[in-house]
Backbone bond lengths (Angstrom), bond angles and torsions (degrees), N, CA, C in turn:
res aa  C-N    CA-C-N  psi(-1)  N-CA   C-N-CA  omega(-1)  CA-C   N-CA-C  phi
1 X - - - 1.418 - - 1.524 111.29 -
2 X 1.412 97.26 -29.38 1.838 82.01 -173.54 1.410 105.57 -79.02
3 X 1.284 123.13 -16.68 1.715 125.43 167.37 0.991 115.49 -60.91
4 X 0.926 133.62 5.13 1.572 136.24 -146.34 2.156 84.81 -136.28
5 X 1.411 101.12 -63.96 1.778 89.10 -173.44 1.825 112.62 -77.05
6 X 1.692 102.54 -6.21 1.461 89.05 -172.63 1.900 95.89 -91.35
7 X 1.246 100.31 -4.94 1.864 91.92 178.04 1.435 91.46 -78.29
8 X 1.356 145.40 -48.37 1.581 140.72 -110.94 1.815 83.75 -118.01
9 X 1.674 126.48 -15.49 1.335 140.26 143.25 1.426 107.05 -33.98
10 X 1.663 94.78 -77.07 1.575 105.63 -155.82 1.536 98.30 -70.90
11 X 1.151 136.11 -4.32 1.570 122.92 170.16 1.847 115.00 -91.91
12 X 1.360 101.60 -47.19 1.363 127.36 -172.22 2.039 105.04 -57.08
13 X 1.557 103.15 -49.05 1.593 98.86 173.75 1.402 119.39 -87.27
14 X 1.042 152.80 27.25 1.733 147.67 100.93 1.034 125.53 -35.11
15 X 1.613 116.12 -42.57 1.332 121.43 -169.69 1.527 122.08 -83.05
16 X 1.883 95.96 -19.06 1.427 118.90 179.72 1.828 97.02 -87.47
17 X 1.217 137.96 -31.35 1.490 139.87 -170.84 1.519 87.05 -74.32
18 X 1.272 127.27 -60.08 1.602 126.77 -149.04 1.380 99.38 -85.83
19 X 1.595 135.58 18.84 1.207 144.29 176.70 1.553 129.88 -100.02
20 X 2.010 77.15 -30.01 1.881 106.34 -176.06 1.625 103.06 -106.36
21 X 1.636 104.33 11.95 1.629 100.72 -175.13 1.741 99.24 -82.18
22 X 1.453 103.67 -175.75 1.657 128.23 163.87 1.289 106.33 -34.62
23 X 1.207 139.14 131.48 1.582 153.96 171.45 1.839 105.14 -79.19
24 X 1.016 113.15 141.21 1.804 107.58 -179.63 1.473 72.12 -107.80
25 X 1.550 159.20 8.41 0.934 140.64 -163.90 1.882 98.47 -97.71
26 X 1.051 147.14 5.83 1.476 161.74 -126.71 1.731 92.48 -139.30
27 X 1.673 98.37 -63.13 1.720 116.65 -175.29 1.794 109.23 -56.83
28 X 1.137 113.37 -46.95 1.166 161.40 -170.09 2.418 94.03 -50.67
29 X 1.385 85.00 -57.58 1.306 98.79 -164.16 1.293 103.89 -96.58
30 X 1.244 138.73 -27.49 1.422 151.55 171.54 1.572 104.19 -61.95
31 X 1.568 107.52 -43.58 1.743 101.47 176.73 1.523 103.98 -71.06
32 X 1.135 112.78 -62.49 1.609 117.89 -165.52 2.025 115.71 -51.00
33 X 1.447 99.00 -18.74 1.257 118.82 171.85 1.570 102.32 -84.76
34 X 0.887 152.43 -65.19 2.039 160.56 129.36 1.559 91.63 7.66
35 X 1.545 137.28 -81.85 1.119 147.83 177.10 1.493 121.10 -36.60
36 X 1.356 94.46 -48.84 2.050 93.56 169.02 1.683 109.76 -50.07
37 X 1.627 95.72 -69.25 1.654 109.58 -169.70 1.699 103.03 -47.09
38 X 1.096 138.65 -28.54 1.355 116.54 -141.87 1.837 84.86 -110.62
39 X 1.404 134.96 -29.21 1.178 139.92 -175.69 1.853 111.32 -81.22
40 X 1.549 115.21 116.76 1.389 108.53 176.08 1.293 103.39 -122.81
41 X 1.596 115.50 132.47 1.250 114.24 -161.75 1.957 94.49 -94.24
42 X 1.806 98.75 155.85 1.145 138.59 -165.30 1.449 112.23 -81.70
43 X 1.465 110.58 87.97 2.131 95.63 167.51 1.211 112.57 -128.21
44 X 1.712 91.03 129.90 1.773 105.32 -179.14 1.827 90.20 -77.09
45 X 1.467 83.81 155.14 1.321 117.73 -160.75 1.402 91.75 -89.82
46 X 1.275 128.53 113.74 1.949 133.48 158.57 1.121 102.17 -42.64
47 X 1.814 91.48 134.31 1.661 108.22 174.40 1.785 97.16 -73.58
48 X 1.079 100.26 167.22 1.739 129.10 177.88 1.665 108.06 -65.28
49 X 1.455 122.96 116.37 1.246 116.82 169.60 1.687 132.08 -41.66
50 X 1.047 130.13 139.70 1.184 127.46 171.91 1.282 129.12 -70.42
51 X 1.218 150.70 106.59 1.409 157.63 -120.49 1.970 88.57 -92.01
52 X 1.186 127.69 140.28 1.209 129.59 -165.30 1.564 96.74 -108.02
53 X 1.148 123.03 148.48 1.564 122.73 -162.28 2.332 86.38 -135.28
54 X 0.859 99.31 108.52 1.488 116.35 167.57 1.966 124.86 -61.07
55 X 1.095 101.60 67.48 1.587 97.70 -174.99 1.511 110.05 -81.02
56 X 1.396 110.54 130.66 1.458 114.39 -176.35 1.388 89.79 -92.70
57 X 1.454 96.30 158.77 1.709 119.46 -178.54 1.727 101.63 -130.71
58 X 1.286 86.53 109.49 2.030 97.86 175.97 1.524 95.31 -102.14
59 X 1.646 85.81 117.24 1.370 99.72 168.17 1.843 132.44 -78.54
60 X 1.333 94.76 -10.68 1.740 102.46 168.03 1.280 108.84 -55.81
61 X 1.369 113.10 132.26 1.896 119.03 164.92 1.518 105.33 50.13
62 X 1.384 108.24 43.31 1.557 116.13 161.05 1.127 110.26 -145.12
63 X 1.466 125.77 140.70 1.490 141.37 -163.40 1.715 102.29 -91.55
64 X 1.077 112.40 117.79 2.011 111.71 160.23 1.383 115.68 -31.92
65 X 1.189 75.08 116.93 1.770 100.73 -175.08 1.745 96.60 -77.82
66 X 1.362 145.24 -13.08 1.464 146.47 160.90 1.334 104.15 -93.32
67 X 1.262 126.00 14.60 1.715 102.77 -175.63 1.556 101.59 -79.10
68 X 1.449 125.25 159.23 1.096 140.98 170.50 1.513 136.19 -36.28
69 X 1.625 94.21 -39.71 1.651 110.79 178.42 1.299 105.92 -90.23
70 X 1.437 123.31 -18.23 2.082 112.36 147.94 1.631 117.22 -45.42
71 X 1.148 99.23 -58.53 1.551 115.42 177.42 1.411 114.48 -48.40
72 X 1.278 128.30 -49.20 1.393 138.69 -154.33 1.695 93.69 -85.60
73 X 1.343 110.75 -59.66 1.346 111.89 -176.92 1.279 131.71 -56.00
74 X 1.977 104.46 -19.82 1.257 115.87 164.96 1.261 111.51 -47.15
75 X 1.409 105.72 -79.70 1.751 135.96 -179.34 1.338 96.80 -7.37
76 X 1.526 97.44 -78.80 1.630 131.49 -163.25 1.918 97.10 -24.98
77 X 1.695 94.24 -67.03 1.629 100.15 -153.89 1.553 101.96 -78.04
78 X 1.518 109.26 -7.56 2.053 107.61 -177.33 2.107 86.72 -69.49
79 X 1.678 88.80 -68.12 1.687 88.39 -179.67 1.727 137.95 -22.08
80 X 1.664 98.54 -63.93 1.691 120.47 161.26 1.639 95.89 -39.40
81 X 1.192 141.69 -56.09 1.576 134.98 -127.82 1.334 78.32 -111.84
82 X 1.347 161.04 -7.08 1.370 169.26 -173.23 1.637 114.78 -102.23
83 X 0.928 92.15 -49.21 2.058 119.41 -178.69 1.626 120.88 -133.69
84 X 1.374 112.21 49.74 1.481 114.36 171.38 1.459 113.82 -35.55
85 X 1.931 98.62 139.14 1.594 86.34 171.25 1.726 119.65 -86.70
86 X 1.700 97.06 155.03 1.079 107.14 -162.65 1.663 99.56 -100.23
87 X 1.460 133.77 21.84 1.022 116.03 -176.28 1.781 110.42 -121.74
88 X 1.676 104.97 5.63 1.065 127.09 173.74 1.966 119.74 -40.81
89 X 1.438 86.19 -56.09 2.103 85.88 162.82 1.087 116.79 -38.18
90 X 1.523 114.50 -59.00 1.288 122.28 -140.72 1.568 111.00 -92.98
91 X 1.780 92.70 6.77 2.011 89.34 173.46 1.303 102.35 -88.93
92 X 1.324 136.95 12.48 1.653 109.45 -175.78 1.756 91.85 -117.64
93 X 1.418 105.55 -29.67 1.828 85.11 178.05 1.419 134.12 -66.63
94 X 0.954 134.02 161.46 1.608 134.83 178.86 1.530 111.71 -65.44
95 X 0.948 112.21 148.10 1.606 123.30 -160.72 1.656 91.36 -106.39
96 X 1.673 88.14 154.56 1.664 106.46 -169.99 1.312 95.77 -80.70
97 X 1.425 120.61 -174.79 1.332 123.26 157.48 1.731 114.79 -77.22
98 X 1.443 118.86 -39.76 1.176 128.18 -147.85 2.101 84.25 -83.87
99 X 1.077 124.72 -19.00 1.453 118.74 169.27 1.202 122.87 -45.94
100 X 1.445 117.25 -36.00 1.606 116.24 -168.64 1.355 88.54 -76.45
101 X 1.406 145.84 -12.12 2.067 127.30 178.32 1.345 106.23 -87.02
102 X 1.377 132.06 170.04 1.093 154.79 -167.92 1.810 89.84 -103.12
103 X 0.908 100.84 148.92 1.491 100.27 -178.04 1.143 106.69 -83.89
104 X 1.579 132.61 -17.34 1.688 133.67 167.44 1.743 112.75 -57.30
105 X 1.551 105.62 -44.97 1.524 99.64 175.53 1.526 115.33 -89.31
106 X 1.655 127.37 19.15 1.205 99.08 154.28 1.577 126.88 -112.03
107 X 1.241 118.61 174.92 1.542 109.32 -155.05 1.670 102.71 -129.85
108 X 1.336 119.93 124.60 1.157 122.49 167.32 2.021 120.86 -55.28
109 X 0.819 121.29 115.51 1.732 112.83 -162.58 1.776 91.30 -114.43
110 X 1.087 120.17 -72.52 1.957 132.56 165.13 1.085 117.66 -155.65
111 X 1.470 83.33 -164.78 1.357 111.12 -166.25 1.543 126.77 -113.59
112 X 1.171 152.51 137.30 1.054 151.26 146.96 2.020 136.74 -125.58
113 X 1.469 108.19 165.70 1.203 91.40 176.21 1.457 104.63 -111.78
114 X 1.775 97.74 153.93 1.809 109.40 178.28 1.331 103.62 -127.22
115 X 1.311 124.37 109.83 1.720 121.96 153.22 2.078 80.51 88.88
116 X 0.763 158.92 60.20 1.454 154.83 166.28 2.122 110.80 62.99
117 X 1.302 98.23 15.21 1.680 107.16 -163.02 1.671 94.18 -116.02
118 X 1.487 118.69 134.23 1.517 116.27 161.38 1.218 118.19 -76.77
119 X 1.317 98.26 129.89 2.099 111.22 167.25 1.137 96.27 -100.20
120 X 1.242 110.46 141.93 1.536 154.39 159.89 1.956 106.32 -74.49
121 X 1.180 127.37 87.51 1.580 115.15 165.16 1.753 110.56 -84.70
122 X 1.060 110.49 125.89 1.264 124.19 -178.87 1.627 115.14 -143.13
123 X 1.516 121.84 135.61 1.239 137.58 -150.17 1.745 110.04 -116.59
124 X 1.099 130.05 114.06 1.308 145.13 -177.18 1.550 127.13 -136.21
125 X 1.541 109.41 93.89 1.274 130.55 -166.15 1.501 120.24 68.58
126 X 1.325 118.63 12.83 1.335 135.30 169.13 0.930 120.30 95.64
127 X 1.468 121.02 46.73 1.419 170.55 174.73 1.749 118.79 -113.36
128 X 1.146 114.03 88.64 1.297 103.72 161.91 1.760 114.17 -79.00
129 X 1.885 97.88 162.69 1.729 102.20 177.98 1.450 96.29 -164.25
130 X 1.387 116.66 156.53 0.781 147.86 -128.61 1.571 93.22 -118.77
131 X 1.251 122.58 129.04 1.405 98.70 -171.96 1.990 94.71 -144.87
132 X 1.231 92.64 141.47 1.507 110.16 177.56 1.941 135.33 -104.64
133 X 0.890 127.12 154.30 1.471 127.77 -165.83 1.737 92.03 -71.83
134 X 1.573 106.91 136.34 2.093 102.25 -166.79 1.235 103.71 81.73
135 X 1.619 150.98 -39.16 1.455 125.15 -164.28 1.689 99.87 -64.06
136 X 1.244 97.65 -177.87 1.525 111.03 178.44 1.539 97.49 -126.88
137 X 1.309 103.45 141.02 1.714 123.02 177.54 1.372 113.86 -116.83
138 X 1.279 146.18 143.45 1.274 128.42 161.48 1.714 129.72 91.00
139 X 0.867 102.42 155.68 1.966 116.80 -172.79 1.250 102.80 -59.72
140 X 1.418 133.25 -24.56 1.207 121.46 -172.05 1.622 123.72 -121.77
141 X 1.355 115.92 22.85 1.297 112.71 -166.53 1.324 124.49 74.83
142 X 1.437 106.39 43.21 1.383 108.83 175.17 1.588 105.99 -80.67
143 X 1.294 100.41 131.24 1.564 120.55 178.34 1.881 110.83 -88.90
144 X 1.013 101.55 113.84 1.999 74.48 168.35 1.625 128.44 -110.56
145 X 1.159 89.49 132.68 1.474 112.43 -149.43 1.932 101.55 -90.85
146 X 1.764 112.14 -33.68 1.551 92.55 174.02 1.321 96.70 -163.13
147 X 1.337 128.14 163.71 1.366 137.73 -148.27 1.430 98.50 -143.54
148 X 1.025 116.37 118.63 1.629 117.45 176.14 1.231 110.82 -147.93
149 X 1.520 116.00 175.38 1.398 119.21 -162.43 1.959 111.20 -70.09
150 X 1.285 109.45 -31.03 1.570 115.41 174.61 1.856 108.90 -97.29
151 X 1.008 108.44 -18.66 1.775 110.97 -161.28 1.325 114.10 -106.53
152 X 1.650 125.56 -170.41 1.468 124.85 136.33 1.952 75.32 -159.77
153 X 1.405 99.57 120.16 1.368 97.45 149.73 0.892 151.41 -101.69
154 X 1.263 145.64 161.52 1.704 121.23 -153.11 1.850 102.64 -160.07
155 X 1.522 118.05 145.79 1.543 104.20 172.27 1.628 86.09 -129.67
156 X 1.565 96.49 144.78 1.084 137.76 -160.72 1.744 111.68 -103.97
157 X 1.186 128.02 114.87 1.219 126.77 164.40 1.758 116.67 -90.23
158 X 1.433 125.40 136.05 1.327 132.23 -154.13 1.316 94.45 -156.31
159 X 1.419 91.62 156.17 1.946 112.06 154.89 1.628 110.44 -99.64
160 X 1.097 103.62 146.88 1.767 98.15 169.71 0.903 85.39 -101.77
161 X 2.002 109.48 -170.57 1.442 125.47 -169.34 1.467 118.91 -74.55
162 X 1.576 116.23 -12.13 1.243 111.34 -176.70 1.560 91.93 -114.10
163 X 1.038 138.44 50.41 1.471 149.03 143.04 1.748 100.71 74.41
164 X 1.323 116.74 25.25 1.431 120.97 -178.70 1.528 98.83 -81.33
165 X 1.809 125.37 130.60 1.740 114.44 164.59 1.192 102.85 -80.90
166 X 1.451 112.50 144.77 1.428 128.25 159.73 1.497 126.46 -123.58
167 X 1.288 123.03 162.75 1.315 108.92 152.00 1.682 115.99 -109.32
168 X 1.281 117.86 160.95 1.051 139.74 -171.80 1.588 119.97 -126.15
169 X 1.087 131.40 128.91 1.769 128.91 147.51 1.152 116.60 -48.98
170 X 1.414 125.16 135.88 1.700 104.24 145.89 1.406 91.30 -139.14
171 X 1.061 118.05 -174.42 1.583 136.24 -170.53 1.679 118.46 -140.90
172 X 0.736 142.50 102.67 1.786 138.82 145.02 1.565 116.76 -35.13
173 X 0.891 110.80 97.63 1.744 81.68 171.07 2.077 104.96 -97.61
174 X 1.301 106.32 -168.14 1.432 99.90 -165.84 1.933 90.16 -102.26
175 X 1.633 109.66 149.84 1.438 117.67 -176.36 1.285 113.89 -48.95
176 X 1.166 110.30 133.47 1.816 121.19 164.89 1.439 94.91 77.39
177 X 1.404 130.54 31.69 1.804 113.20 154.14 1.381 73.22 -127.32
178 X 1.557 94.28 168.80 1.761 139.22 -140.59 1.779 102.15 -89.13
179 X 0.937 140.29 119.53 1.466 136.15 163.55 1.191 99.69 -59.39
């Protein structure tokens, strides 16, 4: 045992000499004290207040500037200037016949050719018509864009529900083949 405390001596008193030595904690504080003095901190100078100008608001024969339909009309014209409508052309030209149907009740029946050009025959309320590449079909500005022996395709100008215009595809296909 005493081999045992005279080793754990000879380790333990070095550690006790180098405990009672010089502090770097002194050096330590002498710089950081050097570092204050020599650093002067930087302040921009505040600009000058702006002189406040008092506008009275007479409410006689003036409309609320918070009423609702300010607000709404905002929306309205940010939206319009975001999503122009696209059906604006098409209010001054003359309307087809086949416009007044919904494009659900009309029915692709065939096809034929006129003058070297494909017609489109298509049937609406038990009405056939004759339909050409450019006519318009339908409630929404359906344009038709191509005429083929199974098809008539067409893009469609619409509102969605939140009043955004779009265009759309739609297609005819001819009666009794398969969507």
């Amino acid at each position: 045992m005493t081999i045992v405390f005279s080793r754990a001596c000879i380790f333990l008193l070095p550690c006790a000499l180098l405990a009672c030595g010089p502090s770097r904690q002194e050096t330590l504080k002498d710089w950081m004290a050097e570092e204050r003095k020599s650093i002067t901190p930087m302040v921009k100078k505040i600009p000058e207040p702006k002189p406040f100008f008092h506008l009275a608001y007479e409410e006689v024969g003036s409309s609320d500037p918070f009423a609702r339909q300010f607000f709404v009309a905002a929306a309205v014209s940010a939206q319009q200037k975001g999503n122009p409508d696209l059906s604006s052309p098409h209010k001054s030209r003359k309307r087809d016949p086949l416009e007044e149907y919904a494009l659900e009740t009309i029915v692709f029946v065939g096809t034929m050719e006129k003058q070297g050009r494909a017609v489109g025959l298509v049937r609406a309320q038990g009405k056939v018509f004759q339909v050409l590449t450019g006519q318009y079909i339908g409630k929404n500005l359906g344009k038709v864009l191509r005429i083929d022996e199974s098809s008539i395709q067409l893009r469609e100008v619409a509102q969605d529900q939140d009043g955004m215009w779009l265009q759309r595809d739609a297609t005819l296909r001819i009666q009794g083949e398969s969507k």
